[in-house]
N, C-alpha and C positions, 0 to 999 in steps of 0.2 A: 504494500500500500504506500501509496506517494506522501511524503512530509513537505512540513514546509519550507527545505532544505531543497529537497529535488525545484520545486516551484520555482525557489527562487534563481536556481542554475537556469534552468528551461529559460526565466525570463529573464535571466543575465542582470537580478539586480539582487541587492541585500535583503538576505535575511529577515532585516526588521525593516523594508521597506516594505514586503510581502505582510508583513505582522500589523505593520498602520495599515496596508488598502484593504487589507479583509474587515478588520476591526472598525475605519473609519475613526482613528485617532491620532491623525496628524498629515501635516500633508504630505501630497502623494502627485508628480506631474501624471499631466494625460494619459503622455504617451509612457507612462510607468505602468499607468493602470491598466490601459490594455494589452501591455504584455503579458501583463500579472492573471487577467481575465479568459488571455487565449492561455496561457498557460497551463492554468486551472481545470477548463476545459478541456484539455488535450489530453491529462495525468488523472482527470477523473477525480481530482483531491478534494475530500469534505475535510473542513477544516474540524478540528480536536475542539468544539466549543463543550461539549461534556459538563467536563472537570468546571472550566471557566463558570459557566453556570450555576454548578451547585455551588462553588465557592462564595460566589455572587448571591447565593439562594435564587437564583430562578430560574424559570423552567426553557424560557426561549418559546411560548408558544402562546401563541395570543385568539383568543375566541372571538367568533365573530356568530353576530345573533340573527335572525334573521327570519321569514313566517315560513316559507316554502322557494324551492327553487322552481317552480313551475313558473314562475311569474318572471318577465323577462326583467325589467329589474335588478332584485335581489340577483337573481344567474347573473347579469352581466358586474356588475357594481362587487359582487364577489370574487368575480376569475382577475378582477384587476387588483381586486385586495389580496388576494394570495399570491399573487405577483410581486405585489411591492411590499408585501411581508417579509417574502424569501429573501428579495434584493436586502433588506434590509437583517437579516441572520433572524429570522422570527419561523417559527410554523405558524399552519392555521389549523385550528380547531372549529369545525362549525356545528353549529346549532340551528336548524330548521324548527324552531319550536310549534308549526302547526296548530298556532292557534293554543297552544298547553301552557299558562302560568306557572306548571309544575316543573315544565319543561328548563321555564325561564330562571327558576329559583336555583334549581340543581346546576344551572354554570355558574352562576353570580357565589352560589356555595362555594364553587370550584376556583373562582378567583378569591376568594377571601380564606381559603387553606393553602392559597399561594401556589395550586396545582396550574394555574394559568396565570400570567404577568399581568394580562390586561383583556379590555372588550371591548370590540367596536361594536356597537348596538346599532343595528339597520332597521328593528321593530321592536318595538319593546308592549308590553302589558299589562306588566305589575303599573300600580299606584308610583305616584311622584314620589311621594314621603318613602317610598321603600326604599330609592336609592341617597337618598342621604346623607344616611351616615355609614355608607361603602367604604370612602376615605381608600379608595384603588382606585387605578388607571383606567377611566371609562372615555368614552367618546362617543357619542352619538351621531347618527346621521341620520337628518329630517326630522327630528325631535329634540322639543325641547325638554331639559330639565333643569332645574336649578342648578347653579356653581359645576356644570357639568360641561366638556366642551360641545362645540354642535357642529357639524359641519353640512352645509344643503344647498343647493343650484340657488340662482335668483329666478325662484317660482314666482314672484310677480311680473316681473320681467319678462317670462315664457307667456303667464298668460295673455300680456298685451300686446306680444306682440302675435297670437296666434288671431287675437281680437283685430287687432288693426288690419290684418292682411284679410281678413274676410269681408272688413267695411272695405277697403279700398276694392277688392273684385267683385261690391255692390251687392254683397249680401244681404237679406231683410230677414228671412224668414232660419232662426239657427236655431240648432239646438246644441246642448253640451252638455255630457256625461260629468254628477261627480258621483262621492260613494257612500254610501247609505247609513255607514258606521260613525260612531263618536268618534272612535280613533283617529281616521285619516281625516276625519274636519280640524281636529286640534292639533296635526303637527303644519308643520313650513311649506310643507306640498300642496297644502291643501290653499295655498295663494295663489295656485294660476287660477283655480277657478272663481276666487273672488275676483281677481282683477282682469279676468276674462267679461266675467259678468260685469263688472264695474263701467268698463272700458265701453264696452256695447252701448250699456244706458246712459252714458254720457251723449256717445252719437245719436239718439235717439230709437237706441233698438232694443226693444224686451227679448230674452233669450231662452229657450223652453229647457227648464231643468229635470233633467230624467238621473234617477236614482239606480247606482248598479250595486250590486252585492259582492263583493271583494273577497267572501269568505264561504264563496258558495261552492261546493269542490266538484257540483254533480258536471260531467265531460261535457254535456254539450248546452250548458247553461249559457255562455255566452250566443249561441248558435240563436239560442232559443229568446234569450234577449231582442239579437239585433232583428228577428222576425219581428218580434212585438214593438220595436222603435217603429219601423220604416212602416207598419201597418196602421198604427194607430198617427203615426205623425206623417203620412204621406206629400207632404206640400212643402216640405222642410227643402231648404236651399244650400246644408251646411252644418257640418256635424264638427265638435269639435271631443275626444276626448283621450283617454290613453292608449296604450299601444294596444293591448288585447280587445277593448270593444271597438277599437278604430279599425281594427282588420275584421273583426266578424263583422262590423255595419258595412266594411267595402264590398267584402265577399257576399253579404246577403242584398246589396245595390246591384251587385254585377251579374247577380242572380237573377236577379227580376229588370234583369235590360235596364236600369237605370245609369243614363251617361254620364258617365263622372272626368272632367268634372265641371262638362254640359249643364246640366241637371243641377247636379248633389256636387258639395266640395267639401273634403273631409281634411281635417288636419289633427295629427296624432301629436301625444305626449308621451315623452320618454326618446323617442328614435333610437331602441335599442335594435339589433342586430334582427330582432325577431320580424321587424318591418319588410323585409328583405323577402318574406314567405309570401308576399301580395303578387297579384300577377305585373303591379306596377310600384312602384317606390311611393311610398305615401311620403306627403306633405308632413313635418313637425319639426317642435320644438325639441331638440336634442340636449340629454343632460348630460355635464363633462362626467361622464361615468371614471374614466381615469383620472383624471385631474380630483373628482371625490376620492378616491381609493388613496391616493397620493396624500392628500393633507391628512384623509383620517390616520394614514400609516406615522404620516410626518408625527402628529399631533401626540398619539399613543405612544410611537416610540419616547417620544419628550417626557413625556408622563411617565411611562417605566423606569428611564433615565435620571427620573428627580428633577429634569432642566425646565425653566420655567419657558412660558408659554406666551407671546406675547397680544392675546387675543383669545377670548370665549366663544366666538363666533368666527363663521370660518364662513363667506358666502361668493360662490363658484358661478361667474357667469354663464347662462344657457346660449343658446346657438338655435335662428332658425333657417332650415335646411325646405328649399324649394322640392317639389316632388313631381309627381306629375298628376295629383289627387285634388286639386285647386289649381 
């Protein structure tokens, strides 16, 4: 097995130059680093953090909470968190809590017996007051909690401007999906649809709110949804909502010959990767799914580290991306 000895021959540099760029305790040039990098890669060398760890007491593996990977979302916003976990010498531990309180208490045990360093929380459940007095390395994203950090897109920002490009293509008649739960009304996400709505009745346009179920697991619930939208609201000009009813409302449009985006102009939230399964690229506001995964890792490592933080709030400009769905 390769040491850090061979490494540092391979990349022709010192010993303890290889010992700063893995660690990230001091400096190291570029072009050190990517020696040090292909090196690595070449010798197959997992660096000895073991010992380092326990000595340290910790474990090197950070939990991430989250409701279910079904939802594009949580999938996308986690593949880039265990990315830049690893980048940063962390594992990931995940937690799909499905909807279980019970689920959620038994990791939050698990950080406070030190079996995990820290939690980025992507859904949470329990009561505010429960995480209080944690006094561990938590971070949130899309949620708020007290003295906790937060990190979330500018959801009002998404929704204005998913609002503005619908008034400017002379829309009148919209509708826009939000979700049915207490939950997603009281986190940061839940500000595109206010200021989607907002936006509209400014220019003088009422916008028809229809209610989805977020937590409904039955397969073809949304299928069965976007029938029931386009049947009861037939006249509609423009649909505004997230990635999974934005694609059952295109597909059940496309279905009944409705020309989009002739007819009907849809514009999705989220523009995760899942958008991609339409016969045509929908219209939306896209969230810096990496760029989140990036500060929450930034943030947590900080917080394991003991290094202070220079902000509670962490807010990730959105991006909207033309389609050919509007």
């Amino acid at each position: 097995m390769a040491g850090i000895r061979d490494v540092a021959k391979k990349a022709n540099v010192a010993a303890s130059t290889v010992s700063r760029a893995l660690n990230n305790s001091g400096y190291v040039s570029q072009s050190a680093r990517e020696k040090i990098k292909k090196a690595v890669e070449e010798l197959d060398y997992i660096p000895d953090t073991w010992l380092r760890n326990l000595y340290q007491q910790k474990s090197a593996v950070v939990g991430v909470i989250i409701n279910s990977l079904e939802y594009p979302y949580f999938a996308t916003v986690t593949r880039f968190i265990e990315n830049k976990l690893a980048e940063n010498g962390y594992s990931m531990m995940l937690c799909a809590t499905q909807n279980s309180k019970v689920r959620e208490r038994i990791f939050f045990d698990m950080l406070k017996r030190g079996q995990i360093d820290g939690i980025i929380a992507e859904y949470l459940l329990l009561n505010d007051r429960e995480y209080h007095h944690i006094q561990k390395p938590v971070v949130t994203l899309d949620r708020h909690l007290r003295d906790i950090p937060l990190v979330c897109s500018d959801h009002h920002t998404g929704g204005q401007l998913a609002a503005d490009h619908l008034i400017q293509k002379g829309c009148q008649k919209i509708l826009y999906i939000e979700d049915n739960s207490s939950y997603l009304s009281s986190t940061p996400s839940y500000q595109s649809c206010l200021a989607f709505k907002e936006t509209l009745i400014q220019a003088g346009i009422t916008p028809i709110s229809c209610k989805v179920n977020w937590k409904e697991e039955e397969k073809d619930y949304f299928h069965t949804f976007a029938t029931k939208i386009l049947t009861q609201h037939p006249n509609i000009d423009a649909i505004f909502a997230a990635d999974i009813p934005a694609m059952a409302l295109f597909n059940e449009a496309t279905r009944r010959n409705i020309a989009i985006p002739e007819q009907l102009k849809i514009v999705a939230y989220d523009g995760s990767p899942w958008l991609n399964q339409t016969l045509r690229q929908l219209t939306c506001i896209e969230q810096p799914f990496e760029q989140l995964a990036e500060k929450s890792v930034e943030v947590i490592s900080a917080l394991i580290e003991n290094k202070e933080i220079t902000d509670n709030v962490f807010v990730i400009p959105v991006k909207f991306i033309q389609g050919e769905s509007s």
